[in-house]
ROKOL-588600 format. One record per residue: x, y, z of N, C-alpha, C in turn; residue in one letter. Coordinates in steps of 0.2 Angstrom, whole numbers, plus 5000, padded with zeros to 4 digits. Example, Ala and Ser with C-alpha at 12.3 -4.5 7.8 and 13.67 -1.06 7.14 Angstrom:
! ROKOL-588600
506649725039506249785039506649845039a/506449895035506849955036506450005039s/
//
This chain:
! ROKOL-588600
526246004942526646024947526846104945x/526846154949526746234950527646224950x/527846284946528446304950528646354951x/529046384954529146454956529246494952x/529146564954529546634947530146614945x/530146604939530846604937531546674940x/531846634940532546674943532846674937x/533046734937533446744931534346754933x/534846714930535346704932535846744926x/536446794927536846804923537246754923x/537546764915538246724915538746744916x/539146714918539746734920540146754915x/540646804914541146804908541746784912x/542246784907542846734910543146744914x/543246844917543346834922543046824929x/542546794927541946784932541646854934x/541546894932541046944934540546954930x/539946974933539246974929539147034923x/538947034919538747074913538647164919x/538047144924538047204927538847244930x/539247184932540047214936540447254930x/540447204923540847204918540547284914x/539847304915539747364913539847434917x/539847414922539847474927540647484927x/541047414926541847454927541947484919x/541647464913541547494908541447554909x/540947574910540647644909541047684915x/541447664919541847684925542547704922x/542447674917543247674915543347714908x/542947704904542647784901542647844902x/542247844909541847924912542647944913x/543047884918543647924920544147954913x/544347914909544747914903544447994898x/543748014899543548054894543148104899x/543348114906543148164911543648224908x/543148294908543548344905543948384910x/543848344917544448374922544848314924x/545648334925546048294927546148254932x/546148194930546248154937546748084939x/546748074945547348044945547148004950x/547547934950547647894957548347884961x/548247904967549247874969548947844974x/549547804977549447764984549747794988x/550047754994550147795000551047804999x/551247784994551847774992552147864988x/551547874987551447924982551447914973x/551547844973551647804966550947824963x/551047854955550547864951550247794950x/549447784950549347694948548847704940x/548647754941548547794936548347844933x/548147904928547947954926547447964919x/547148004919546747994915546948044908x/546748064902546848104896547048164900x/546448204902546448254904546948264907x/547148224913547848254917548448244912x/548548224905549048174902549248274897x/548448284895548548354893548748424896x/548648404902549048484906549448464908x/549748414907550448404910550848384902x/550648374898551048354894551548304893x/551448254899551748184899551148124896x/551348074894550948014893551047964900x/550247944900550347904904550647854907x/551147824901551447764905552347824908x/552347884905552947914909552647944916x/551947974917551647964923551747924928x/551647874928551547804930552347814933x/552947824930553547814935553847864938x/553147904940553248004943552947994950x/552948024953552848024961552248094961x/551648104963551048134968551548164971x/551348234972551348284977552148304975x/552548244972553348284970553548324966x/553648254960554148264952553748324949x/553148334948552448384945552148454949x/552448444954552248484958552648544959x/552748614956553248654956553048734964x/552648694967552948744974552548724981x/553148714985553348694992552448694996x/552048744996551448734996550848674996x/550948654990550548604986551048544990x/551648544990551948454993551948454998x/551848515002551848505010551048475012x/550548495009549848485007549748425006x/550048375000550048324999550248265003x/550848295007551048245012550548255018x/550248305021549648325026549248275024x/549148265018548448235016548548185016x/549048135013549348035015549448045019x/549748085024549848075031549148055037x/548848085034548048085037548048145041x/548648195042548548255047548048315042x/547948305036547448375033546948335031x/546448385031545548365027545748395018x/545248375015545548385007545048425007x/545348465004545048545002545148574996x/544948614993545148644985545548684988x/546148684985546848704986547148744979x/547448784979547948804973548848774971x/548948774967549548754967549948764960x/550348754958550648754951550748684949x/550848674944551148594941551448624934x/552248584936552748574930552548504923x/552348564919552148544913553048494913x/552948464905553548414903554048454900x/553848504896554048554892554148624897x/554048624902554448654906553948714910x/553548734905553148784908552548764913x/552648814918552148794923551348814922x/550848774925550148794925549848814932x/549548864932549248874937548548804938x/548648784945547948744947547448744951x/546948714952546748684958546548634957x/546648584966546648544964546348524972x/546148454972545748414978545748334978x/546048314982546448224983545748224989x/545648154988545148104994545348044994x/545448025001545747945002545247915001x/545547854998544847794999545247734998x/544747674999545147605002544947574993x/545347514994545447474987545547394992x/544947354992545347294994545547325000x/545447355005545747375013546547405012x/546747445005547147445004546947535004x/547247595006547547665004547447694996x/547147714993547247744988547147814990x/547347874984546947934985546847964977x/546347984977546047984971545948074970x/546548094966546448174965546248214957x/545748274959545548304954545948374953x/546148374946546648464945546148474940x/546048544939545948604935546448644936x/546548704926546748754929546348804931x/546848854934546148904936546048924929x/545648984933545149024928545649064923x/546049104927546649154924547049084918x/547349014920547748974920547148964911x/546748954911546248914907546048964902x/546049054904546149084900546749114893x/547249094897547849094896548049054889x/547548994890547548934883547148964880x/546748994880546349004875546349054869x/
//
């Protein structure tokens, strides 16, 4: 009796995702944690859902103090940048590199730029934004 190409089957790990799912949000979650540009996620609420080293470094907060700060407010030190961030949740502006300041935790400000893009989670609103400092702001550290 002939039988067919074998099918090769993953197993499942506990939380049921296949070894391919379980590496890809690996390596996903990695790239994001040791990206050397700052990055963030808020929802529509403007709630931080998370951030990464990089963004924990120019702002000088930790993560879990992030997490109970607001996108586009608590961080954000001029009227420009907040106005910009509500256009952008709002869905009346396109995401663009933009400039803006952010209030460090220790008080001093950093010159930035920076670029937010909506994207869905489960048909759900996130926005996923990237900071730098500028050029002047970067040489300033060094």
């Amino acid at each position: 009796m002939e039988r067919g190409p074998k099918v090769r089957r993953f197993p499942q790990h506990v939380s049921g995702e296949s070894p391919i799912d379980f590496l890809h949000q690996t390596l996903l979650g990695d790239a994001w944690d040791n990206a050397e540009v700052a990055a963030v996620v808020f929802d529509d609420d403007r709630r931080f859902i998370t951030v990464n080293h990089a963004y924990c470094d120019l702002t000088g907060y930790s993560r879990e103090e992030i997490t109970q700060l607001r996108a586009g407010e608590d961080l954000v030190a001029d009227e420009e940048t907040k106005r910009a961030v509500d256009a952008i949740v709002a869905g009346k502006a396109m995401s663009r590199a933009r400039r803006g300041t952010v209030r460090r935790r220790d008080g001093g400000l950093v010159e930035i730029e920076w670029v937010t893009i909506r994207t869905k989670v489960s048909s759900l609103p996130y926005f996923i934004g990237l900071v730098w400092p500028t050029v002047e702001a970067f040489a300033q550290r060094a």
